[in-house]
N, C-alpha and C positions, 0 to 999 in steps of 0.2 A: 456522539457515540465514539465510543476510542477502537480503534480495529488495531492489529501485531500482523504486520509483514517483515517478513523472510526475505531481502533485497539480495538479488546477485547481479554488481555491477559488470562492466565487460562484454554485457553480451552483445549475440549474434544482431539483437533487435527489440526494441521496445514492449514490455506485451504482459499481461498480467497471465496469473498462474492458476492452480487450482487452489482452492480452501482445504488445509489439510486440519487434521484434528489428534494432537499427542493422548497419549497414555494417562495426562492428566484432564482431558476433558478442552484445554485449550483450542482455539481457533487461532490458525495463523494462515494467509495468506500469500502466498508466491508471488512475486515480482523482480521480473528484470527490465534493468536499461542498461542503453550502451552508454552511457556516464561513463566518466572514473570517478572514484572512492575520493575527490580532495577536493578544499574549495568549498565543499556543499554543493556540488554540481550533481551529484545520482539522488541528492533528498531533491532537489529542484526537479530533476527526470523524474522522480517519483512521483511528485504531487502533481507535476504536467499532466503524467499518464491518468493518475488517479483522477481528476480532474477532467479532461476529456471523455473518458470510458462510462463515468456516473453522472458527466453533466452537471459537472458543480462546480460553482465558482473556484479559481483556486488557493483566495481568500478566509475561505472555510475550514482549510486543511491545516493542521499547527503539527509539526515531530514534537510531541511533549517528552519523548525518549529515547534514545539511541541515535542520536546525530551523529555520532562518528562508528557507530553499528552495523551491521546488515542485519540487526534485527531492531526494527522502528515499533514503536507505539502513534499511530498518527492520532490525532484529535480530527471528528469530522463534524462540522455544523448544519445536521441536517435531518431532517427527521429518520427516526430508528425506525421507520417503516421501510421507508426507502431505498437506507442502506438495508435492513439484513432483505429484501428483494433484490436487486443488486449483486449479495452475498451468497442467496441462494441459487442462482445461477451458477454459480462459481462451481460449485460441488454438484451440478446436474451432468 
């Protein structure tokens, strides 16, 4: 399943956001780390956190898009049950 996060490096502290949903029907998900933006160090903070929070390897996880973006396409290898539960928390 491919999920689109919203990355803002800098922050105060690690910690996922809410599920937000545009005008076009999109899903995109909020995420900060205290990363900085170079290196590949806040896509690495990312898939850490992502990682952690859903209990999945962090093996599983690929940026197929936006590697130098704060807006990421991640690849996630895992069942689409799991993740959109997961998801649906997000927006509860």
């Amino acid at each position: 399943m491919k999920l689109t996060f919203k990355v803002t490096p800098h922050a105060a502290q690690n910690k996922i956001g809410k599920c937000e949903v545009n005008l076009l029907g999109e899903e995109t998900i909020r995420i900060y780390v205290t990363a900085a933006p170079e290196k590949g160090k806040a896509n690495k903070a990312v898939i850490d956190l992502l990682s952690k929070e859903m209990g999945i390897a962090k093996s599983n996880f690929t940026v197929i898009r936006g590697e130098l973006s704060t807006l990421k396409v991640i690849e996630i290898n895992e069942s689409d049950e799991m993740i959109n539960r997961w998801k649906d928390g997000l927006t509860a």
